[in-house]
C-alpha positions in Angstrom: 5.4 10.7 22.0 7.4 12.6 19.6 6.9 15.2 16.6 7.0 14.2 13.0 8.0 17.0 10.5 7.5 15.5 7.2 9.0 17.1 4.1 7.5 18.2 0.6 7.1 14.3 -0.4 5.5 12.9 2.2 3.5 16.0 2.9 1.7 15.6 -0.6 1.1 11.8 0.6 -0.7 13.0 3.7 -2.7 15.0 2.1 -3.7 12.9 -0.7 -4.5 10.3 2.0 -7.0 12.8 3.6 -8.8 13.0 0.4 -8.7 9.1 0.1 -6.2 9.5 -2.5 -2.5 7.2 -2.9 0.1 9.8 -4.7 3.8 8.8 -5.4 6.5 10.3 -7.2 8.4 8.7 -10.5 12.0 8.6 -11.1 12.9 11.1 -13.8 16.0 8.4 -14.1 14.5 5.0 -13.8 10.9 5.6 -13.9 9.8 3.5 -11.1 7.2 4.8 -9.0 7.7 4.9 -5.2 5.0 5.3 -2.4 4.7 6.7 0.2 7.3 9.2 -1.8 10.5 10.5 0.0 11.5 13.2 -2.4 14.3 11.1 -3.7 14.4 8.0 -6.0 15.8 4.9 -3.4 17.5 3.5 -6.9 19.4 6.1 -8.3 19.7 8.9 -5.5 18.5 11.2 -7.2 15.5 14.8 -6.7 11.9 13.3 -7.2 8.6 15.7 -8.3 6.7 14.2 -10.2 3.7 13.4 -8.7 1.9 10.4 -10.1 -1.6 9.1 -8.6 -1.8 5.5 -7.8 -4.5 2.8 -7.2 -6.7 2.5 -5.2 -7.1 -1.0 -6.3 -3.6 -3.5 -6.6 -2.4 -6.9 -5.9 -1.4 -8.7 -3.1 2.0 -9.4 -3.8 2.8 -11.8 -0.6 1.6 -12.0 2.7 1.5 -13.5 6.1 -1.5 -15.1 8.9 -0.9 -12.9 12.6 -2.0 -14.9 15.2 -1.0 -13.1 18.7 -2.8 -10.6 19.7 -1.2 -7.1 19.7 -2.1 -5.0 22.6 -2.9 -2.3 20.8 -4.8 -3.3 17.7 -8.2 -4.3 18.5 -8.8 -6.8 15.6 -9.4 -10.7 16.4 -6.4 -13.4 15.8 -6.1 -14.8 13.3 -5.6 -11.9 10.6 -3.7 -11.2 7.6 -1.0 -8.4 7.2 0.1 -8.7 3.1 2.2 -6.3 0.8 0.1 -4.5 -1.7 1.3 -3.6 -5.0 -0.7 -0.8 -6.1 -1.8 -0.3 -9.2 0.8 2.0 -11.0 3.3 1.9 -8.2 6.9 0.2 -8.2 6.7 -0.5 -4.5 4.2 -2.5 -2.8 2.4 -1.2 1.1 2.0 -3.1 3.4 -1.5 -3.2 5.7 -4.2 -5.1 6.7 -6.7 -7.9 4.3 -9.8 -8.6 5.1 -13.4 -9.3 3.9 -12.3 -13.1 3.5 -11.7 -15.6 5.9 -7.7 -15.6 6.5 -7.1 -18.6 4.6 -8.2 -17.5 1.5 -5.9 -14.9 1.1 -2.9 -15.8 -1.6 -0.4 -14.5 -3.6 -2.0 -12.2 -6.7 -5.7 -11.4 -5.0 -6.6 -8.2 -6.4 -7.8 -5.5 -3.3 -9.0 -2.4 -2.6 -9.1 0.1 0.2 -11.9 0.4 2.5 -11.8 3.5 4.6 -13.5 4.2 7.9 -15.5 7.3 8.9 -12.7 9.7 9.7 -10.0 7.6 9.0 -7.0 8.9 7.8 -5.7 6.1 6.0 -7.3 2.9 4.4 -8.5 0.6 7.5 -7.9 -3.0 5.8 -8.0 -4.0 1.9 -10.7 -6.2 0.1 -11.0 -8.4 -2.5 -12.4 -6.9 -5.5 -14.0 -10.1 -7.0 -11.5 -9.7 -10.0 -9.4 -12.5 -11.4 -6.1 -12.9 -9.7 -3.6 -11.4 -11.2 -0.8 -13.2 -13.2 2.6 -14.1 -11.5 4.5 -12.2 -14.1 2.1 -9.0 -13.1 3.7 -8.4 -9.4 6.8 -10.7 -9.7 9.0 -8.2 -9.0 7.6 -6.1 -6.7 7.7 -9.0 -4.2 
């Protein structure tokens, strides 16, 4: 157990979350959009404030098939764990893909959340039924 004070940054994020809402903050230097935020651009080094609203859909960006069992995860093997690029963001999440069978899962499927009763943060992600998106699109935010 421990205690987890989070700043300005990721207190916005939280909270956003709560309201099944993905914020970031943009670079005043670079641009780039970063989430979760930290307060600080991880480019440059530099104060971040702006507060930019992101998604909920994006693009899985890459990816990978778990197949042992975690002890405290109760979702059956196989599954898929991907990085999300979402839409608006310079910086792709990670979580879970589902609502397709594991094998269909590839590089550009475009997702969204899907949130449980309560849940404080999106349970897996789900195909959209949109066309993939191009390479060029997420290329660099693998």
């Amino acid at each position: 157990d421990y205690t987890y004070s989070p700043g300005r940054a990721p207190t916005d994020y939280i909270n956003a979350l709560a309201e099944r809402r993905t914020v970031g903050e943009r670079c005043p230097s670079c641009r780039k959009v970063y989430v979760p935020p930290r307060g600080a651009c991880p480019t440059c080094g530099i104060a971040t404030a702006e507060r930019v609203e992101v998604g909920p859909r994006g693009t899985v960006t890459t990816f990978c098939i778990v197949n042992i069992k975690a002890r405290s995860l109760d979702i059956e093997v196989p599954y898929v764990y991907g990085h999300i690029a979402l839409d608006g963001a310079d910086l792709a999440l990670h979580g879970r893909i589902g609502g397709i069978p594991y094998d269909q899962v590839r590089m550009g499927l475009r997702v969204e959340p899907v949130w449980t009763e309560g849940g404080r943060y999106p349970d897996h992600y789900r195909p959209t039924g949109e066309p993939d998106a191009d390479y060029d699109a997420y290329k660099e935010l693998i």
